[in-house]
C-alpha positions in Angstrom: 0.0 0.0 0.0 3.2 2.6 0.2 1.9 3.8 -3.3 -1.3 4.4 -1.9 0.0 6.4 0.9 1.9 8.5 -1.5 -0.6 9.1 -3.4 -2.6 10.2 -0.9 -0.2 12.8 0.0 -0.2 14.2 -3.7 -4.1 14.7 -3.4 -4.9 18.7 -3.1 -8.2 18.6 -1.0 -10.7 21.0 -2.2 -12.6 21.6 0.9 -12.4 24.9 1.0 -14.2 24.7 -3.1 -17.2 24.4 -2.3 -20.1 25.5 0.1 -23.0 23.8 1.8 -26.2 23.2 -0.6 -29.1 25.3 0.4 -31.7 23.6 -1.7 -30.6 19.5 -1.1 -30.6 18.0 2.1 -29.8 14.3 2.7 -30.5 11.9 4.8 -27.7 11.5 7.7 -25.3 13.8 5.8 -24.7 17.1 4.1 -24.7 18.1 0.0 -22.1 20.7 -0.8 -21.7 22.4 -4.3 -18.9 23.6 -5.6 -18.5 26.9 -5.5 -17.6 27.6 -9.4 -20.1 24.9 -10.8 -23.3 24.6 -8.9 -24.0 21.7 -11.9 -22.0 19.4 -9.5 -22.9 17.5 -6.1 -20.4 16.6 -3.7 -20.7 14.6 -0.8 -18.5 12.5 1.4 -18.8 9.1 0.1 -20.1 6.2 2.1 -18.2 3.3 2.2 -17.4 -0.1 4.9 -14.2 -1.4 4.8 -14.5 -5.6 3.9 -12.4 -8.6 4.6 -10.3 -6.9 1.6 -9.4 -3.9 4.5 -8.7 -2.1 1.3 -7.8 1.9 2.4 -9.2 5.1 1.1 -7.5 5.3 -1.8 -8.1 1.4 -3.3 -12.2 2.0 -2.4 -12.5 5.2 -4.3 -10.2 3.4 -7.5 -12.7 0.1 -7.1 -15.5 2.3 -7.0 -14.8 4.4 -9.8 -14.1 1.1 -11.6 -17.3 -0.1 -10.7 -20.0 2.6 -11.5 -18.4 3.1 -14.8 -18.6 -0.8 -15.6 -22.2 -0.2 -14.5 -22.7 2.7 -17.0 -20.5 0.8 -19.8 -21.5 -2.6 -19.7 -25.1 -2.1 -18.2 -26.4 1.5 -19.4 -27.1 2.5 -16.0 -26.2 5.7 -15.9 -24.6 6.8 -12.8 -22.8 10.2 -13.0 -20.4 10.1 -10.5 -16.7 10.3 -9.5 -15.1 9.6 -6.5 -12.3 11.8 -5.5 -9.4 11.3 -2.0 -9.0 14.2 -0.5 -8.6 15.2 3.4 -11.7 16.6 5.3 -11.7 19.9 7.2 -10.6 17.9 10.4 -7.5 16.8 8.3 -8.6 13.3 7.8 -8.3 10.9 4.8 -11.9 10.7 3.3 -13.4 9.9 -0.5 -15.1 12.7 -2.0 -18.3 12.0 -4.6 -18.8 14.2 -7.1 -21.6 13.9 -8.8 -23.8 15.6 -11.7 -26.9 17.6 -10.7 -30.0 16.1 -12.2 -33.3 18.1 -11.9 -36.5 15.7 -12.1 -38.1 13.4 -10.0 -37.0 9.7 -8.0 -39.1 6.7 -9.4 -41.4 6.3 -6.6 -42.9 10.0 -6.9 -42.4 10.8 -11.3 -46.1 10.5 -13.5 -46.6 6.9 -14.4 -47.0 6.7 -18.2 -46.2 3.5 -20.8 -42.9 5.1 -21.4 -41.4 5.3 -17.8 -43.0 1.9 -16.9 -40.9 0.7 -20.0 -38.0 2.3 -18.7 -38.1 1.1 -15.5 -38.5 -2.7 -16.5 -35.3 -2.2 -18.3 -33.7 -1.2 -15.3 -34.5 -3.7 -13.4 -34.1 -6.0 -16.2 -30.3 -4.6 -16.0 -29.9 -4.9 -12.2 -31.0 -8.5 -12.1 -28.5 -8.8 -15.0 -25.6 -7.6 -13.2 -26.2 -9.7 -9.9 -26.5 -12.8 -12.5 -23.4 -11.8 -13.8 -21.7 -11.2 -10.9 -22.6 -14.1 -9.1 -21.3 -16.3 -12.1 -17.7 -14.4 -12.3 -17.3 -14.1 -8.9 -16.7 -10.5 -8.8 -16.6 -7.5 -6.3 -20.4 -6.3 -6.8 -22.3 -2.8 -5.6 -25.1 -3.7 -3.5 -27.3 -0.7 -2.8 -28.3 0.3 -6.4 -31.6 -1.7 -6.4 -34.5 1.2 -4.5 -36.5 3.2 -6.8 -36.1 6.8 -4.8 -32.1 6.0 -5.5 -33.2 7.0 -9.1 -34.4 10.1 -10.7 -35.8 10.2 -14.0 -35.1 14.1 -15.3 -32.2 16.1 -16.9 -29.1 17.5 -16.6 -28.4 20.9 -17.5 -27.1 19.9 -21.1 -29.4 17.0 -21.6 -31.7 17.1 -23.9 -34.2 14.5 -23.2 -35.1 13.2 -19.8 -33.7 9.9 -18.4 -33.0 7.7 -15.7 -29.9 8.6 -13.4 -29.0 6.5 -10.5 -28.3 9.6 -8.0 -27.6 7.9 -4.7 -24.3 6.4 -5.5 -22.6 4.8 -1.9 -19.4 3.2 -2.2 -21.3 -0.3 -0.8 -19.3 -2.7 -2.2 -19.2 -6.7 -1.6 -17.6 -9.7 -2.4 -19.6 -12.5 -0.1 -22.0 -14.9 -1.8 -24.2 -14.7 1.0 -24.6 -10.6 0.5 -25.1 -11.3 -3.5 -28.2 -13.8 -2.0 -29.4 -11.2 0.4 -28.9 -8.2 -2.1 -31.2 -10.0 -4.9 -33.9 -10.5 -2.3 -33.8 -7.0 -1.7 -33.8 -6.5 -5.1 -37.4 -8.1 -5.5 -38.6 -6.5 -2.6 -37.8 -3.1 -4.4 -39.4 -4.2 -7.6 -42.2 -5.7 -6.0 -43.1 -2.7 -5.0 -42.6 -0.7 -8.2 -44.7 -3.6 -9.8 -47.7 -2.8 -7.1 -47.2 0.7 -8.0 -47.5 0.6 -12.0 -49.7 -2.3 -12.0 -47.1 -4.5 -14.3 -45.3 -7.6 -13.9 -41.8 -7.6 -14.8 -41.7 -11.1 -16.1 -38.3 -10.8 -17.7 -36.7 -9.7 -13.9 -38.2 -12.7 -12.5 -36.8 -14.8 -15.3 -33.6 -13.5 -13.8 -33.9 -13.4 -10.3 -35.4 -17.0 -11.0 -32.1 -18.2 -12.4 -29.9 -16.6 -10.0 -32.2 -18.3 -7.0 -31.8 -21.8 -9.2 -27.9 -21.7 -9.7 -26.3 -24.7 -7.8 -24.3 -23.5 -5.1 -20.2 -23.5 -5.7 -18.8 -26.1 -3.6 -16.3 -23.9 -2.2 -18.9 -22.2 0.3 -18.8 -23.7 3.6 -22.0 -25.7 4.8 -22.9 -22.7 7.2 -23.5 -20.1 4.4 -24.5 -22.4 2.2 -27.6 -22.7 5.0 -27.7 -19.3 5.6 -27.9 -18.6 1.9 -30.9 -21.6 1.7 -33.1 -19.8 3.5 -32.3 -16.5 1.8 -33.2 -18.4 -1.8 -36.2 -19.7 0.2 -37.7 -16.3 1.0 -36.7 -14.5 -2.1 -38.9 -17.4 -3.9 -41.9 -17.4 -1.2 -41.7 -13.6 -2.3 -41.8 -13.6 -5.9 -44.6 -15.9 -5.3 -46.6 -13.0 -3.4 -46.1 -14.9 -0.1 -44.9 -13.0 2.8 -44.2 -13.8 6.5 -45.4 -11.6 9.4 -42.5 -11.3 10.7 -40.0 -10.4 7.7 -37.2 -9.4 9.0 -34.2 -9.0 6.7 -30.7 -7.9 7.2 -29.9 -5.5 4.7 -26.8 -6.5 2.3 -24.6 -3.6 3.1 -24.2 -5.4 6.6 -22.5 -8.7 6.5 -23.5 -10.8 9.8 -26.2 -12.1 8.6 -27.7 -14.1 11.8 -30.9 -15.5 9.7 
């Protein structure tokens, strides 16, 4: 990690750029703006260190690497960048920069045949990258699956309106068990965007469907591979339009997952 380090110490924070919004709030955390090009969000970046114990500089490379494979290889747009700096308090923090996009998140925008079109695509997409993470056995993001995270609108040189994914964490995993848990949260999202636009998104399913059917490698130990059982259980109970009273579910940024 010494490059890392040195690298670090090459970063010129730009704290003192930018100023507090006055127009976004967010939830457990502030939105600043830069103060040259209010067209930009920044934010200190969310992220939880894994059993890779990669440091500041490694999360914001991976997570750059990531949102653009999601943009690239997905078309899920997702206009961020994520930026090492040091915080007002001197401390070694990732910066997000992101594009400002004026419109409205998918729970609250009009529902017409185009958005509902839209939307199936995206989650036609999402359940395509878990698939194809699952199968390559790659680092995955795991908190890009909630409609409000998405905004269907413009930014200031767009020219038509599309879907952005806005609320961009730095939640990365690599357990099989939080792929598992991370899908079912995935259909709970959906499910609800289903209920809402009166659709089925039969080619989701499909997907989900072949994710929850995939044997299990026989490199995970018999624990997870019980934990993760019960996981494929619920997710299927739930696609099914069966669910428990008590449905309680560990969400997949957290990765005890006493089930």
């Amino acid at each position: 990690m010494k490059n890392s380090e040195t690298n670090f110490e090459n970063q010129i924070p730009f704290k003192k750029d930018f100023v507090e919004s006055e127009d976004l709030v967010e939830y457990k955390g502030k939105l600043f703006e830069f103060e040259n090009d209010p067209e930009k969000i920044v934010r200190i970046a969310c992220y939880r260190k894994d059993e890779g114990g990669m440091n500041c500089i490694d999360t914001a490379v991976l997570g750059n690497k990531l949102y653009r494979e999601l943009e690239n290889s997905y078309s899920i747009s997702a206009p961020v960048e994520y930026l090492v700096g040091k915080s007002d308090k001197d401390k070694k923090v990732i910066y997000g920069v992101t594009d400002k996009v004026n419109g409205k998140n998918l729970e609250e925008v009009e529902v017409t045949t185009e958005i509902i079109e839209q939307v199936k695509d995206l989650y036609n997409k999402i359940a395509q990258y878990y698939l194809d993470k699952l199968i390559n056995n790659e680092p995955y993001l795991v908190d890009i699956n909630a409609a409000p995270q998405y905004v269907y609108g413009k930014r200031k040189d767009d020219t038509k309106e599309s879907i952005y994914l806005i609320d961009t964490d730095l939640y990365i995993h690599y357990k099989t068990i939080a792929l598992y848990n991370t899908v079912l949260w995935t259909v709970k999202h959906f499910l609800m965007v289903e209920n809402r636009f009166n659709e089925k998104f039969d080619k989701t399913r499909g997907i989900i469907e072949e994710i929850l059917d995939k044997p299990l490698s026989d490199g995970i130990e018999k624990k997870e591979k019980r934990k993760i059982s019960k996981i494929i259980k619920k997710t299927k109970e739930y696609l099914k339009g069966i669910f428990p009273k008590k449905d309680k579910n560990y969400h997949p940024i957290f990765s005890n997952f006493d089930l």
